[in-house]
FIRONU-346931 format. One line per field, with one value per atom (N, C-alpha, C, O): residue in three letters; atom name; x, y, z. Coordinates in Angstrom, 2 decimals, decimal comma, always signed. Layout:
REM FIRONU-346931
rest Ala|...
atom CA|...
x X|...
y Y|...
z Z|...
//
This chain:
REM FIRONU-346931
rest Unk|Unk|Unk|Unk|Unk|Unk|Unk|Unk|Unk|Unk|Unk|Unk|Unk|Unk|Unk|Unk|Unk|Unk|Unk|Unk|Unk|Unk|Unk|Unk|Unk|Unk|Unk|Unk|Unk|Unk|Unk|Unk|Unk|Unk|Unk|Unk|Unk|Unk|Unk|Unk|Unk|Unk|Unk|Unk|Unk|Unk|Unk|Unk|Unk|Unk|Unk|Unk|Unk|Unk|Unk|Unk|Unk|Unk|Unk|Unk|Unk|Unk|Unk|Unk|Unk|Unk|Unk|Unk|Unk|Unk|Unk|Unk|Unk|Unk|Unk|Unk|Unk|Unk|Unk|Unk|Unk|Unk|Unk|Unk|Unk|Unk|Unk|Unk|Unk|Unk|Unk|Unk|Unk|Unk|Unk|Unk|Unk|Unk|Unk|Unk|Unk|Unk|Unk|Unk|Unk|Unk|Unk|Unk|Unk|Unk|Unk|Unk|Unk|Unk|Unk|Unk|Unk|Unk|Unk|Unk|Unk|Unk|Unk|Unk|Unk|Unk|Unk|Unk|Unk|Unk|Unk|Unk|Unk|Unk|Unk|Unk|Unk|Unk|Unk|Unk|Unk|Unk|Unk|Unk|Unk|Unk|Unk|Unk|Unk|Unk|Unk|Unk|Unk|Unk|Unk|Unk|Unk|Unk|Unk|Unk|Unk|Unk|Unk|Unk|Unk|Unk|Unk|Unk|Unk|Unk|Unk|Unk|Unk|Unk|Unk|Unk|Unk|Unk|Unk|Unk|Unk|Unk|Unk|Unk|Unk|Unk|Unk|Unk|Unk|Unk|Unk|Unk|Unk|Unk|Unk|Unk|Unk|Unk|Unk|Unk|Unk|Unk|Unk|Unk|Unk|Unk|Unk|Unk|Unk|Unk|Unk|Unk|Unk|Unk|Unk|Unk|Unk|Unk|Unk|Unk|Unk|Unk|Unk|Unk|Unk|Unk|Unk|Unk|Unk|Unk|Unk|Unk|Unk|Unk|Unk|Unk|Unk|Unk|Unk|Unk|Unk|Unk|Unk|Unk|Unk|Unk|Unk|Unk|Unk|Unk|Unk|Unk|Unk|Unk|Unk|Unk|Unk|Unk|Unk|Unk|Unk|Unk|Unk|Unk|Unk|Unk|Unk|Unk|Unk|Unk|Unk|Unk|Unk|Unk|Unk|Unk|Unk|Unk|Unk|Unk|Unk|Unk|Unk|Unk|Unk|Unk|Unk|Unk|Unk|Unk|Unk|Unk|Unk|Unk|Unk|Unk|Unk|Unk|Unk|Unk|Unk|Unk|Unk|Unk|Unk|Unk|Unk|Unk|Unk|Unk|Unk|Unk|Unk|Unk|Unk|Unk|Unk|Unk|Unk|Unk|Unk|Unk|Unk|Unk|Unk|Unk|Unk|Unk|Unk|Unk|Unk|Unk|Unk|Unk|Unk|Unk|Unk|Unk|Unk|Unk|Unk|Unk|Unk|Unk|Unk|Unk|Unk|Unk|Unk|Unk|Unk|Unk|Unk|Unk|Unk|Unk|Unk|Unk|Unk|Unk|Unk|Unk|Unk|Unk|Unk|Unk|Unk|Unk|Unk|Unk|Unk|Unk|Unk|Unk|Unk|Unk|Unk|Unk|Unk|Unk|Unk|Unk|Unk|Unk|Unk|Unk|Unk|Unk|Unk|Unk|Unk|Unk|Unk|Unk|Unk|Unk|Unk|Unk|Unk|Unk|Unk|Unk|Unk|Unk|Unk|Unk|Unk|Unk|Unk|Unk|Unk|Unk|Unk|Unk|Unk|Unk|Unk|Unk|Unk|Unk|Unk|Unk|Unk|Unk|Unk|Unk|Unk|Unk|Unk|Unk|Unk|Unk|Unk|Unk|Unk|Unk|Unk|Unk|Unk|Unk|Unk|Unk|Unk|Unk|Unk|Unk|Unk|Unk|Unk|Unk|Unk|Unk|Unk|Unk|Unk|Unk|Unk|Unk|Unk|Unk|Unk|Unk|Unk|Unk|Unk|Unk|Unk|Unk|Unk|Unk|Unk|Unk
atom N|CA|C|O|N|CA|C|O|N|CA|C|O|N|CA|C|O|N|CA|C|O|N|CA|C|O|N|CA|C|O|N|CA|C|O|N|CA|C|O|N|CA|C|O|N|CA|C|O|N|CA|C|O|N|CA|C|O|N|CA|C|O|N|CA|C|O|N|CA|C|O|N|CA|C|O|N|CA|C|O|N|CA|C|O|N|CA|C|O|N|CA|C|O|N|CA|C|O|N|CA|C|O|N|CA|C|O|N|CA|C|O|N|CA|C|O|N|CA|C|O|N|CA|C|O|N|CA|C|O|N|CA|C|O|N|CA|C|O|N|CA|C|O|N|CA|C|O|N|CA|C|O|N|CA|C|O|N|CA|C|O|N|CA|C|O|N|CA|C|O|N|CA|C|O|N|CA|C|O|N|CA|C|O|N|CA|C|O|N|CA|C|O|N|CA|C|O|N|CA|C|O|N|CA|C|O|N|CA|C|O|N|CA|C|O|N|CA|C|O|N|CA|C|O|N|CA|C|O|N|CA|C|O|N|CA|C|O|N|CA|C|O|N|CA|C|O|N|CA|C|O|N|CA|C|O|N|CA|C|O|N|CA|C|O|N|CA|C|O|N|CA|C|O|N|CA|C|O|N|CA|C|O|N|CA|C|O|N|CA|C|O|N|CA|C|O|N|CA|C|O|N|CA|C|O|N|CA|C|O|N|CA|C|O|N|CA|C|O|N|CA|C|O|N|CA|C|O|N|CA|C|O|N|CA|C|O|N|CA|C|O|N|CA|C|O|N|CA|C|O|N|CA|C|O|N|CA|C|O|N|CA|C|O|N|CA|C|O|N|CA|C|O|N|CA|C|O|N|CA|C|O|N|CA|C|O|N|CA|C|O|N|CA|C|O|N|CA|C|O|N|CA|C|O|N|CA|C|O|N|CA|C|O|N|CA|C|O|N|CA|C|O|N|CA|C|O|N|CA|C|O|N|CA|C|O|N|CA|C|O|N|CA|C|O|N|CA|C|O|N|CA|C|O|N|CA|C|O|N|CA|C|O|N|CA|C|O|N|CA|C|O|N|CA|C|O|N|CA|C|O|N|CA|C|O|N|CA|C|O|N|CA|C|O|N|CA|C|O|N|CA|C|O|N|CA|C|O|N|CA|C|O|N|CA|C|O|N|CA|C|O|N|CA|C|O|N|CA|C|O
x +76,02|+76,09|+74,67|+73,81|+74,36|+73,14|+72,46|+73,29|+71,26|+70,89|+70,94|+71,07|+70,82|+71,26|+69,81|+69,70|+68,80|+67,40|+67,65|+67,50|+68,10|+68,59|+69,39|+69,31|+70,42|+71,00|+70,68|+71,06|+69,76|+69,59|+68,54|+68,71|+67,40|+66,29|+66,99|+66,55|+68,52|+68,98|+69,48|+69,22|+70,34|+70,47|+69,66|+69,94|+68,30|+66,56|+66,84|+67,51|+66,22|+66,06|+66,87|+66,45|+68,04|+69,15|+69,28|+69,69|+69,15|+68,63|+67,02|+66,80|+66,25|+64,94|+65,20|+64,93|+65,82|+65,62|+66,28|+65,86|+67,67|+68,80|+68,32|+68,49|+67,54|+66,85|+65,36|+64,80|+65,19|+63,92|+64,80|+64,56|+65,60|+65,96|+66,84|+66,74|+67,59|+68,23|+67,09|+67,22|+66,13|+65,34|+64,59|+64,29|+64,36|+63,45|+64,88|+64,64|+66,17|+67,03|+67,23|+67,49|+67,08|+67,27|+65,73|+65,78|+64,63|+63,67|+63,17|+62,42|+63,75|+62,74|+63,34|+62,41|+64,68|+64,91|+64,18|+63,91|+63,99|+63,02|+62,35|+61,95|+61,21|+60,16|+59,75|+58,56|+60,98|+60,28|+60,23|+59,17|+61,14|+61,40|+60,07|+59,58|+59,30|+58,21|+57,10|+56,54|+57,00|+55,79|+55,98|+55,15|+57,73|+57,21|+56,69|+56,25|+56,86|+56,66|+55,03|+54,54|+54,12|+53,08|+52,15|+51,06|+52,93|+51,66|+51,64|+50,58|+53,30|+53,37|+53,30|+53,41|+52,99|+53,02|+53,89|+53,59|+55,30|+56,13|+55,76|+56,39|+54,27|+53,80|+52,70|+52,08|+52,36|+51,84|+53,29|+53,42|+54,75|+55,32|+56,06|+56,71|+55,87|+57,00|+55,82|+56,27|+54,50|+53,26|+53,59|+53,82|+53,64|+53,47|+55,04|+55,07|+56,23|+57,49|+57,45|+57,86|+56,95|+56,69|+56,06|+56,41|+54,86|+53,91|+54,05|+53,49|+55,46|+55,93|+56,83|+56,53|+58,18|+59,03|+58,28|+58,76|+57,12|+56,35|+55,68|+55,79|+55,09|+54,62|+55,48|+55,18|+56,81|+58,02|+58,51|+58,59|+58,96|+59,52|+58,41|+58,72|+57,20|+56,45|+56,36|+56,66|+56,14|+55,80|+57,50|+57,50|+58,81|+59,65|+59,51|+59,72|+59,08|+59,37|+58,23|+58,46|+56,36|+55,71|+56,13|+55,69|+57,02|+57,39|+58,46|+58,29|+59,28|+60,19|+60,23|+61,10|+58,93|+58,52|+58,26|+57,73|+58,65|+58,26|+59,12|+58,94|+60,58|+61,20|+61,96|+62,00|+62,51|+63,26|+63,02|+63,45|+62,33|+62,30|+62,66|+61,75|+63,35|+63,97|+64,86|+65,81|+64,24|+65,20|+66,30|+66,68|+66,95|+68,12|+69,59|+70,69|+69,06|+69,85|+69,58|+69,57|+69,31|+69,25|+70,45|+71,48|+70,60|+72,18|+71,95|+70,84|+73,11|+73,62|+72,71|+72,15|+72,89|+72,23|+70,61|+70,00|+70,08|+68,24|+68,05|+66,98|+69,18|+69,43|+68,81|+67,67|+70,12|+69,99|+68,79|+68,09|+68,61|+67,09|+66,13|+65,63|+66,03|+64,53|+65,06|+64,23|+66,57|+66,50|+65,95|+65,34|+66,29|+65,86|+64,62|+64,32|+64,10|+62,24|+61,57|+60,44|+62,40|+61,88|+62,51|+62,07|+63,22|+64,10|+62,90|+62,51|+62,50|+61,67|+60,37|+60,01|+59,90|+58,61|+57,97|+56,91|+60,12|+60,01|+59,96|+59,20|+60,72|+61,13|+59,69|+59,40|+59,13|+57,59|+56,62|+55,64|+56,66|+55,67|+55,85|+54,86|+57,30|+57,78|+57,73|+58,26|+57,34|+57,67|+55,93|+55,62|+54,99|+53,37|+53,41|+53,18|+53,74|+53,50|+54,27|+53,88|+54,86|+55,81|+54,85|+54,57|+54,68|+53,18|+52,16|+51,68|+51,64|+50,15|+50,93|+50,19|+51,96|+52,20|+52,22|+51,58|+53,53|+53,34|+51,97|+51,85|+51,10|+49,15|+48,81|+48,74|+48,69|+48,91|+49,30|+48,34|+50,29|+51,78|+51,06|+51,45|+50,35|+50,62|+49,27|+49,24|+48,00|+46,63|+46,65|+46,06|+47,68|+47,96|+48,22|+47,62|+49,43|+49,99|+49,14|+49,08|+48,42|+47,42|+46,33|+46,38|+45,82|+44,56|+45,10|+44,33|+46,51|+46,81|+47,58|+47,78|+48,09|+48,26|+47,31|+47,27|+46,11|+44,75|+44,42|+44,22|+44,39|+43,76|+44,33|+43,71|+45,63|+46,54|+46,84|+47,72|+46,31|+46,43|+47,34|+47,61|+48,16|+50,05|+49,46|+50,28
y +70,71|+69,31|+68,78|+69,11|+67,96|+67,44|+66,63|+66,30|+66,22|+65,36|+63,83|+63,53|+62,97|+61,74|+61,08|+59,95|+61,98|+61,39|+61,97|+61,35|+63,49|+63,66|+63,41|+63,80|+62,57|+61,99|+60,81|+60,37|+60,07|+58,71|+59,10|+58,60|+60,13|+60,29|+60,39|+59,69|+61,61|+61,33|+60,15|+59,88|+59,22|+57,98|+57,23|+56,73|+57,51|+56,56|+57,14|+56,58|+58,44|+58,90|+58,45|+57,89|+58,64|+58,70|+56,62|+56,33|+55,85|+54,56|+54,54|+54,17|+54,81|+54,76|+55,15|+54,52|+56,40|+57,03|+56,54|+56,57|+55,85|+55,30|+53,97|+53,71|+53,08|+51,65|+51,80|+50,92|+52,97|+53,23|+53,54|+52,86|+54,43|+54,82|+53,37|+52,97|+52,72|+51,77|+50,46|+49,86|+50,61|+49,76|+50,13|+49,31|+51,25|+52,05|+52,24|+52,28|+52,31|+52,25|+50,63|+50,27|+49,78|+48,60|+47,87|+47,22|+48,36|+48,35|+49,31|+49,19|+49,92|+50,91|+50,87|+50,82|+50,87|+50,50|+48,67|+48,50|+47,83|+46,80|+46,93|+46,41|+47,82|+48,54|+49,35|+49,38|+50,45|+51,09|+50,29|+50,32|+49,66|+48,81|+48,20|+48,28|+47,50|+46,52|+47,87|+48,09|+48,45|+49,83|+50,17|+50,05|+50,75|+50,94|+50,21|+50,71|+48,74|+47,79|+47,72|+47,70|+47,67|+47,53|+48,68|+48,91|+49,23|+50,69|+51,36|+51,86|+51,70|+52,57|+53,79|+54,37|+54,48|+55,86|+56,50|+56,43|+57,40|+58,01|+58,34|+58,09|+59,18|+59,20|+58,79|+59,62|+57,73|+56,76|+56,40|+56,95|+55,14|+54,98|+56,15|+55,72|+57,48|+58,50|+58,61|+59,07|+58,34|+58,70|+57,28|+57,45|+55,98|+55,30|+54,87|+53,96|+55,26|+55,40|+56,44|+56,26|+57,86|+58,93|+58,87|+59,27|+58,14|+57,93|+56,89|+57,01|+55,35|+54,34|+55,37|+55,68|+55,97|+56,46|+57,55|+57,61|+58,16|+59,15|+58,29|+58,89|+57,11|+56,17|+56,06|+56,50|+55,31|+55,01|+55,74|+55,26|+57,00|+57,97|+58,49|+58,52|+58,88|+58,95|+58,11|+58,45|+57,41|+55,78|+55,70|+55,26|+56,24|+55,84|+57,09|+56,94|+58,38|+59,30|+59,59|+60,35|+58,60|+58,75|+57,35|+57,08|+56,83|+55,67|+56,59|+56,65|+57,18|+57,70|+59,21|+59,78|+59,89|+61,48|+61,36|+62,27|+60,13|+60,32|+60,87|+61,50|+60,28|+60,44|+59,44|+58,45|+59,28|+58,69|+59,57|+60,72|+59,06|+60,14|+59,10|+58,27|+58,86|+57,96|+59,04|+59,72|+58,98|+59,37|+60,12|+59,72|+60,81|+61,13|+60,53|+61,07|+59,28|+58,54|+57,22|+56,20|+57,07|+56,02|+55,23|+55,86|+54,15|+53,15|+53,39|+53,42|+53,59|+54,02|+52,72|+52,84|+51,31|+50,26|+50,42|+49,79|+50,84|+51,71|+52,65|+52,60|+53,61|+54,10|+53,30|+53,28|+52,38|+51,56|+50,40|+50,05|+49,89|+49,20|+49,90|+49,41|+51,31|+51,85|+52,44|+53,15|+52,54|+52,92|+51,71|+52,02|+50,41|+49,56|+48,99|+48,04|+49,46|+48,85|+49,71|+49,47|+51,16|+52,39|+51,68|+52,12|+50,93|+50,31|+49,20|+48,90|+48,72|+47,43|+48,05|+47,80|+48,68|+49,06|+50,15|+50,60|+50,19|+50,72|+49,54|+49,57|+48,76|+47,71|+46,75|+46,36|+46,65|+45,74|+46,36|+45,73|+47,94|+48,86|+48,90|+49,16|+48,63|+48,30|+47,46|+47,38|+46,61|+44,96|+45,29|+45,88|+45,02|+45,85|+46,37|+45,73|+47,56|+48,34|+48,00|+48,48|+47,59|+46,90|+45,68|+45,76|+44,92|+44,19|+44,11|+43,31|+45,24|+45,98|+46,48|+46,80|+46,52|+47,79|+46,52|+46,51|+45,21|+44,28|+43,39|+42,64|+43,84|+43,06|+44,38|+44,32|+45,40|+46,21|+46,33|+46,01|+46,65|+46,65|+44,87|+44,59|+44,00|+42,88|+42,78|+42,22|+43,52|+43,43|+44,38|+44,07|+45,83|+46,23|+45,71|+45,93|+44,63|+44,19|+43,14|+43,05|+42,27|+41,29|+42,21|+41,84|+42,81|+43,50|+44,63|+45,26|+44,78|+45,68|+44,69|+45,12|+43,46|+42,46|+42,14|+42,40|+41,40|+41,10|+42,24|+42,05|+43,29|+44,48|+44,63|+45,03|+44,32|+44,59|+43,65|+43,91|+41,96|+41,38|+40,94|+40,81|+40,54|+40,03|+38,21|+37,35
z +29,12|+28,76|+28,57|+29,39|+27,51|+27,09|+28,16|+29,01|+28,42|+29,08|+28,53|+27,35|+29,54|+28,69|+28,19|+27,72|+28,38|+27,84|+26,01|+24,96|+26,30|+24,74|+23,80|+22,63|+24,43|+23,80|+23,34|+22,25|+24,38|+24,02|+22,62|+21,51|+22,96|+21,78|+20,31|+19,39|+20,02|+18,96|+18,37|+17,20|+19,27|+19,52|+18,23|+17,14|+19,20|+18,74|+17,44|+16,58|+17,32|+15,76|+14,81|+13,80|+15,05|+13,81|+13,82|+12,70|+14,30|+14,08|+13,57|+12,42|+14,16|+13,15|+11,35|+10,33|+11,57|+10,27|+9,47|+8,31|+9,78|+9,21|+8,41|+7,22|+9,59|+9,45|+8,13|+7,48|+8,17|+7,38|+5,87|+4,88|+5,86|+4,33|+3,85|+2,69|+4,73|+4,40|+3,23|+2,16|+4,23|+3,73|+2,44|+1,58|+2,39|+1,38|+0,04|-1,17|+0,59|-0,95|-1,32|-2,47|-0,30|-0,69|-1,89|-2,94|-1,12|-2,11|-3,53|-4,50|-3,17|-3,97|-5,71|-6,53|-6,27|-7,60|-8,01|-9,20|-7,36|-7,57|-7,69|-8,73|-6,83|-7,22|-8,02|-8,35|-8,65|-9,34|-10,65|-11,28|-11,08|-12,22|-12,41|-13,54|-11,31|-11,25|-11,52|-12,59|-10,65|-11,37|-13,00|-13,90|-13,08|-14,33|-15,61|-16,64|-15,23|-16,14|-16,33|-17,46|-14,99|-15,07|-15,18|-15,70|-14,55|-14,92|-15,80|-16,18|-16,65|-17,59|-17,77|-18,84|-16,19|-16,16|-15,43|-14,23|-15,73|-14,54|-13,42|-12,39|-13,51|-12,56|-11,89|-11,23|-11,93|-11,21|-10,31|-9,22|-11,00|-10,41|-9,20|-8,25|-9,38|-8,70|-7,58|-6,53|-7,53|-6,63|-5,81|-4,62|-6,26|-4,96|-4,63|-3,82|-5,03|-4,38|-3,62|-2,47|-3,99|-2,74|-1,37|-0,26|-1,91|-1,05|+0,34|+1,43|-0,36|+0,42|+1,27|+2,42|+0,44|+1,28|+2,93|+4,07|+2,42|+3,06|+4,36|+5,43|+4,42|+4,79|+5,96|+7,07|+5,58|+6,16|+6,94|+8,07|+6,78|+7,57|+8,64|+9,83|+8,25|+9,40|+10,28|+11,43|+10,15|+10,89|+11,99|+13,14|+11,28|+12,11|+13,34|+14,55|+12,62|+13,59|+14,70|+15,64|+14,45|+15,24|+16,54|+17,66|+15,80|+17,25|+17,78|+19,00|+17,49|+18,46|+18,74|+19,40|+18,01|+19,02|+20,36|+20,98|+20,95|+22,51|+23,45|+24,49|+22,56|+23,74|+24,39|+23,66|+25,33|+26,29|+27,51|+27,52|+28,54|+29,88|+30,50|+30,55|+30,88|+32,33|+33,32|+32,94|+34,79|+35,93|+35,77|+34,66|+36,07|+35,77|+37,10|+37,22|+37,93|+38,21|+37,44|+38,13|+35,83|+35,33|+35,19|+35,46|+34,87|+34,42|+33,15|+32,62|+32,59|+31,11|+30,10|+29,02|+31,16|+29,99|+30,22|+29,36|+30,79|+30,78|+29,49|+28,90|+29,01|+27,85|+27,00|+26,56|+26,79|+25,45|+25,72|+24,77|+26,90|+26,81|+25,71|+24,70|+26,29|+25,75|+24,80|+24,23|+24,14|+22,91|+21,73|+20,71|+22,08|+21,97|+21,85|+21,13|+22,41|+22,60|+21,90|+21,48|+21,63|+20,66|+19,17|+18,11|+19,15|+17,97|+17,54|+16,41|+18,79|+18,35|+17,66|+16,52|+18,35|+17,49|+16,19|+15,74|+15,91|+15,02|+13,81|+12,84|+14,02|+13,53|+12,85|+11,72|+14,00|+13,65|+13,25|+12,85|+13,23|+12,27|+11,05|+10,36|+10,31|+9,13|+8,81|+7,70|+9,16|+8,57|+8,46|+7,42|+9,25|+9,24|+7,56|+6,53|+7,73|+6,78|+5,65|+4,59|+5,63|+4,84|+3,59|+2,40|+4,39|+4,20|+3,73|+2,93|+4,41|+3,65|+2,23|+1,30|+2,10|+1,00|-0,35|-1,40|+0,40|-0,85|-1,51|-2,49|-0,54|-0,82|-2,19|-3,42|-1,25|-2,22|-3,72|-4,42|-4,37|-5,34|-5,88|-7,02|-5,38|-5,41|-6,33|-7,42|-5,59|-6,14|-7,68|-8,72|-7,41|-8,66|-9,53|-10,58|-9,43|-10,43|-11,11|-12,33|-10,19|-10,75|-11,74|-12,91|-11,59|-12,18|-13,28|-14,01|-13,29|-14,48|-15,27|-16,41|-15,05|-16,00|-16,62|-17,82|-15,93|-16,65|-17,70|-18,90|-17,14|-18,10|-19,23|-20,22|-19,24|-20,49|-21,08|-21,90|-21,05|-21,33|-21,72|-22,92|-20,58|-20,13|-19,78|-19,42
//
């Protein structure tokens, strides 16, 4: 029988990873549409959709390679606390990075409009 620290960690993962692609299919045809308009190159756009999704998934799996180690007389709701607080900072590293990415996508788009004279 599994331990309940490993269970809770798949728990973590399969919510990180879930919360990350969710977000990355909800953005990413907006995005690519908006790349390909401005940049004009397949691959330019397929480099910084790779590069976001790549971004993303690391970021979920370096908040929750830790783990869950709690006691093994823990209460079942200590589980979900710290699956939770592993939820939270997955949560606010994305919204972070999330961020940096639209300044980003944002400074591109300004300076390859100008250039092309849009």
């Amino acid at each position: 029988m599994p331990s309940h620290n490993a269970i809770a960690f798949l728990c973590d993962l399969v919510l990180s990873v879930g919360v990350v692609f969710l977000v990355y299919k909800l953005i990413a045809p907006s995005l690519r549409e908006l790349l390909d308009k401005i940049i004009r190159m397949p691959e330019g756009t397929a480099f910084y959709l790779r590069a976001l999704s790549l971004v993303l998934f690391c970021l979920a799996l370096s908040k929750v390679i830790t783990g869950v180690n709690l006691k093994s007389d823990a209460h079942a709701i200590e589980y979900v606390w710290a699956v939770g607080s592993h939820l939270s900072d997955v949560l606010d590293s994305l919204f972070m990075t999330l961020l940096a990415f639209v300044v980003v996508v944002t400074i591109l788009v300004v300076v390859l409009r100008s250039k092309n004279g849009q």
